[in-house]
C-alpha positions as CSV (number, residue, x, y, z in Angstrom):
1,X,98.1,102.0,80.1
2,X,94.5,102.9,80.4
3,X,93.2,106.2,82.2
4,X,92.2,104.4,85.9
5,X,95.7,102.8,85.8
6,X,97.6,106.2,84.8
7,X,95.5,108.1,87.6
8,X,96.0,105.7,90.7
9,X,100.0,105.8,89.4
10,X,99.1,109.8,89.7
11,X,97.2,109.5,92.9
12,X,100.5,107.3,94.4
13,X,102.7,109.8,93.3
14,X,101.0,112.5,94.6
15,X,101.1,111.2,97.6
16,X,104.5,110.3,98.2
17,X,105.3,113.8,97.0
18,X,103.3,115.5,99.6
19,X,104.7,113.0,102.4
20,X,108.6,114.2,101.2
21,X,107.5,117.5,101.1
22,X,106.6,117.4,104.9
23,X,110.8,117.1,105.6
24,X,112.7,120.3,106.7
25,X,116.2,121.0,105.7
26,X,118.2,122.3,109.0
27,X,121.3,124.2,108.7
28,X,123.0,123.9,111.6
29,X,124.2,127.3,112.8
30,X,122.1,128.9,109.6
31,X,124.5,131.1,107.1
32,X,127.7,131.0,109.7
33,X,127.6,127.1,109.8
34,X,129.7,124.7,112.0
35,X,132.1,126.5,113.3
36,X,133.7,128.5,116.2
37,X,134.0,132.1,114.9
38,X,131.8,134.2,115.7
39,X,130.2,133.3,119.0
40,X,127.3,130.9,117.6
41,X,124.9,130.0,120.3
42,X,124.2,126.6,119.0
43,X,121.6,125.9,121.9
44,X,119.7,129.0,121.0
45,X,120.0,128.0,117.8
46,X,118.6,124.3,118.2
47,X,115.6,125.9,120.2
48,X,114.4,127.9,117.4
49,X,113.7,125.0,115.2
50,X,111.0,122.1,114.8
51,X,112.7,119.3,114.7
52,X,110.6,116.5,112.9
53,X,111.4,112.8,111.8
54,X,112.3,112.8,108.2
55,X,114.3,116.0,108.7
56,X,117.6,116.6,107.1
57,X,120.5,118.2,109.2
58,X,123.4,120.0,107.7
59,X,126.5,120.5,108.9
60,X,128.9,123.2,106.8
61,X,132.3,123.8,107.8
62,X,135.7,123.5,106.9
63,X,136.8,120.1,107.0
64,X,140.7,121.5,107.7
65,X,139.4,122.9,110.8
66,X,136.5,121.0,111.8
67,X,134.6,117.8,112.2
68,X,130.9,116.2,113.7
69,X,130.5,113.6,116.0
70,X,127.9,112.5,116.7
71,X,128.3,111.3,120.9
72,X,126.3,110.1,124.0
73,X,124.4,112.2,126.3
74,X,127.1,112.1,128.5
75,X,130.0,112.8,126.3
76,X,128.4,116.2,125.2
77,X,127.7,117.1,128.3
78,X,131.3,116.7,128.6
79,X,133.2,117.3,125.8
80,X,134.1,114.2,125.5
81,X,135.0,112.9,121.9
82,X,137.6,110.4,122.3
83,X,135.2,107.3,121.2
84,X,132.2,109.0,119.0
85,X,128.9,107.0,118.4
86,X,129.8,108.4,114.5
87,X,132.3,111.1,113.0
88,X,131.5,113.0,109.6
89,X,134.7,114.8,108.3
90,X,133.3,116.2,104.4
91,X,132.9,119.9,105.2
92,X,129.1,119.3,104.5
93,X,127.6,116.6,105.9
94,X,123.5,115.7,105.8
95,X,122.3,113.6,108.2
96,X,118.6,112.4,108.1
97,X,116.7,111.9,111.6
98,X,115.2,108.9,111.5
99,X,113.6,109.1,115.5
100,X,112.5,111.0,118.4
101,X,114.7,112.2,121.2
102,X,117.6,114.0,121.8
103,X,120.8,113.3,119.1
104,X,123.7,115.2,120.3
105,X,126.8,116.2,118.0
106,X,129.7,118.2,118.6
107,X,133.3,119.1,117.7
108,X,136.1,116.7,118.1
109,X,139.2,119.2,117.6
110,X,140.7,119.6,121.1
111,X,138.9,123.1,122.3
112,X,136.1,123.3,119.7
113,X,133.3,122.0,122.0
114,X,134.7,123.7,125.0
115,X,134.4,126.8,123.2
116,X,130.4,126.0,122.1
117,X,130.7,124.0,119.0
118,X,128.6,121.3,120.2
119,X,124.0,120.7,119.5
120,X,121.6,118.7,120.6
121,X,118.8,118.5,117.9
122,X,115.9,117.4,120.3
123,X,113.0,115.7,118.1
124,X,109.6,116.1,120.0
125,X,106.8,113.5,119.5
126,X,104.6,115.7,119.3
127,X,101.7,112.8,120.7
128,X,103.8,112.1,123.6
129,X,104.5,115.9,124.4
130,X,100.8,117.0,124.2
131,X,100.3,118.8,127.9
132,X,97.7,117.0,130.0
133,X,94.4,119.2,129.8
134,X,93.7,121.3,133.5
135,X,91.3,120.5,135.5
136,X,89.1,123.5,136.4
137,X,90.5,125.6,138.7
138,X,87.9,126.3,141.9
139,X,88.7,130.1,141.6
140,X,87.2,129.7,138.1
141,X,84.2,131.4,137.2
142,X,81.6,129.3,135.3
143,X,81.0,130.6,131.7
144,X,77.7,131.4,130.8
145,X,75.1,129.4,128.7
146,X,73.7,132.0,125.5
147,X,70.3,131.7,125.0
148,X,70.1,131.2,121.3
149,X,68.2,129.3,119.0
150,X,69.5,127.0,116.9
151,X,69.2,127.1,113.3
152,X,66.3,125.5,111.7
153,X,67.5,122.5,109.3
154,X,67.6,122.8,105.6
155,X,67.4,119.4,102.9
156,X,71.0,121.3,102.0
157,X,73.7,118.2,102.4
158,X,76.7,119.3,104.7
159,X,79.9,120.6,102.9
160,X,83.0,119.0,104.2
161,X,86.1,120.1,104.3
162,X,89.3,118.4,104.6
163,X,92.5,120.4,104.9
164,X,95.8,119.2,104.1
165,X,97.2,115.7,102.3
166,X,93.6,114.1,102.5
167,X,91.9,117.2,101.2
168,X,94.1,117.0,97.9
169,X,93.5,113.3,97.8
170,X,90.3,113.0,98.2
171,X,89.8,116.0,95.7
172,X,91.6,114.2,93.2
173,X,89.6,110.8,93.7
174,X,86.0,112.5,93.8
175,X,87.2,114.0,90.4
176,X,88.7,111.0,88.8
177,X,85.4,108.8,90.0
178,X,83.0,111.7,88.6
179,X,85.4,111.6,85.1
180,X,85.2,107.9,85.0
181,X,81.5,107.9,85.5
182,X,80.6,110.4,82.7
């Protein structure tokens, strides 16, 4: 395999590695887990994360004691188990989100979500959630112009900076066209 081949196979791999690396692993309930000891606030919980699309869940409990199901809207809002959308029973359970919106889970042991073993992992799009920009408000006080000068030009070409994924990428292809070149 010659050197352009090996780096685009490098380049490809690169990326995919930086897309996977994007994913967050969730605990649910963090080091107490699934369960009803202890008083977990599961909503307070859930509100302190960033759910994302390609994040893993992870439910830790004892399977003895405890199960997931994951339900409707309406059955977590009431307890209701009796015919789950799914039901995990391992005692550790990963489950990948694979879209936005609400996915609610909970208990199915009579009591258990009664007593607050029950989440809803809300996943934002973060495109559709963007707040509307304000209009001005009349009581708002117009912000002065400065009176500067600006710069004279230079023949210096711009620098350009890209941050993130791209950034790396590009980096990588400008060196790998400058080594091929030479």
């Amino acid at each position: 395999m010659g050197f352009v081949e090996r780096s685009v196979v490098f380049l490809m791999v690169m990326m995919v590695a930086i897309k996977v690396s994007n994913a967050a692993v969730h605990k649910v309930g963090d080091s107490s887990g699934w369960t009803i000891i202890g008083s977990i606030d599961y909503k307070k919980w859930a509100a302190t994360k960033n759910f994302q699309i390609g994040d893993t869940i992870v439910f830790e409990y004892n399977s003895q004691f405890h199960n997931v199901m994951r339900v409707t809207h309406a059955m977590y809002k009431s307890c209701n188990g009796s015919s789950p959308l799914t039901t995990f029973s391992t005692g550790k359970d990963s489950i990948k989100i694979t879209n936005y919106g609400h996915h609610f889970f909970l208990c199915g042991i009579p009591g258990h979500c009664q007593a607050g073993q029950k989440v809803d992992i809300n996943v934002l799009n973060v495109s559709a959630s963007a707040a509307p920009t304000k209009s001005p408000s009349a009581l708002a006080s117009p912000v002065p112009v400065a009176s500067t000068q600006a710069p004279s030009p230079n023949n210096a070409s711009p620098l350009i900076v890209a941050k993130g994924a791209f950034g790396i990428i590009g980096l990588a292809m400008t060196v790998l066209v400058f080594s091929i070149s030479t």
